[in-house]
N, C-alpha and C positions, 0 to 999 in steps of 0.2 A: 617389841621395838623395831623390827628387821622389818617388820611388816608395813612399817609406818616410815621410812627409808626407803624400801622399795617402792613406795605408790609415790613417794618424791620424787625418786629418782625417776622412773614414768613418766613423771609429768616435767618433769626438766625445767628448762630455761623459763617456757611458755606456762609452768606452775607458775612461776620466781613471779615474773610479770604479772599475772594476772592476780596473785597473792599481794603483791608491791602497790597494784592498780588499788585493790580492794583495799588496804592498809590508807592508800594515799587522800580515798576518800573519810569521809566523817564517822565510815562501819566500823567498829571496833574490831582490831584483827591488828595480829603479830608480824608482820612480814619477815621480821627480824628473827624470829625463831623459824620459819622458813628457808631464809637464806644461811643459818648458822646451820642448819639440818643439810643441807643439801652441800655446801661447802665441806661438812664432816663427813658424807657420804662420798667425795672424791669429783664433784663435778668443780667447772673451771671456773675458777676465782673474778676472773676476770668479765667474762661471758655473764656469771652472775651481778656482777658490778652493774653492767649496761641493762640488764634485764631488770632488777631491782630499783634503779636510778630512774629509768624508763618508764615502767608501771608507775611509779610512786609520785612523777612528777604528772604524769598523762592523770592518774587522781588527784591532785592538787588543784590540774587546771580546770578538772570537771567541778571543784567546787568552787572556783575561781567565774566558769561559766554560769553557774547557777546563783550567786552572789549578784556577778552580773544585771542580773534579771531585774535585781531593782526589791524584790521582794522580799520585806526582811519576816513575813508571816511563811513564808515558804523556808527560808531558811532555818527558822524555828519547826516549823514542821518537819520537812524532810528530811536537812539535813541534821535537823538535833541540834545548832549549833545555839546558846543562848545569844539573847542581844546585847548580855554584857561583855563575852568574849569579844563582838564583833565590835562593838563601841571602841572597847581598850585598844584592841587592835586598829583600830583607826585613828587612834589619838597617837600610837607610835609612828604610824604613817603620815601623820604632820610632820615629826621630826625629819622620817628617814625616808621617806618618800617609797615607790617602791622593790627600794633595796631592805625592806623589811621580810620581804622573798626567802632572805639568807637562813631567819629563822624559821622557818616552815616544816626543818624537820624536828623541831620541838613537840615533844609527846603533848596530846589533848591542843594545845594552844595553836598547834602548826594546821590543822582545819580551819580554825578560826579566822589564822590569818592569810589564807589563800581563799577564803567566801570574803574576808572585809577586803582584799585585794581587788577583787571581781564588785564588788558594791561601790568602793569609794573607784570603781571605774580609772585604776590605775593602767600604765601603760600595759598590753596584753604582752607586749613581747620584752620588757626588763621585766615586768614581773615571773614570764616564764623562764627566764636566763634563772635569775635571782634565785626562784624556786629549786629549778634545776641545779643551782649550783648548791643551795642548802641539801638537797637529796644526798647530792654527792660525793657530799663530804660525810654524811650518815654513814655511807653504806659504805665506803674506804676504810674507816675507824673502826667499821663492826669488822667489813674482812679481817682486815688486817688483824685486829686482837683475835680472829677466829681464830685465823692461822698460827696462833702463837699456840694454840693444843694441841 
């Protein structure tokens, strides 16, 4: 386990991000045991916040970009995401417009609706606030219970 700490600790902040990026998109991947790993190894709380927050929304937008595209045979392809996720998530976005962003760091569903963000060609910049601010409330709640071990 030291071993797997150390090669964390290595990679640092620029792990966090690039782990947070990869989570942010539609790849199946923990960020969250990442950043709980690296927080319990002694690096900075807070440094981690913006790096994790950062990756995770900069992958949101990239399925927000490819959503975009108009292509919902791409979106089942590459991104994996079905077109029933992206349907429902468009039908919340009647109501909420895109302050539906907010949920985005919902486990499975928070892809969804960062590609039907980018499809139903919501504003790019509330949607990336929106996103942004769903990330960052993630990753405060996870700190912070981190810090309570």
């Amino acid at each position: 386990m030291s071993v797997f700490f150390a090669l964390l600790e290595s990679w640092g902040y620029w792990g966090m991000f690039i782990s947070a990026l990869i989570a942010g998109t539609v790849f199946p991947f923990s960020s969250e045991i990442v950043l709980s790993a690296l927080q319990l190894a002694g690096l900075d709380p807070v440094r981690l916040f913006v790096a994790a927050t950062m990756g995770n929304t900069a992958g949101s937008m990239i399925n927000y970009w490819v959503g975009s595209l108009g292509k919902m045979e791409w979106i089942e392809k590459y991104l994996r995401v079905e077109r029933s996720k992206v349907e429902r998530a468009a039908l919340w976005m009647e109501h909420y417009g895109a302050w539906i962003g907010l949920l985005s760091f919902v486990p499975i569903v928070g892809s969804a609706i960062s590609v039907a963000l980018g499809f139903a060609r919501a504003n790019p910049w509330l949607s990336f606030f929106t996103i942004l601010m769903g990330k960052a409330i993630r990753y405060f709640v996870l700190i912070f219970i981190v810090s309570l071990f």
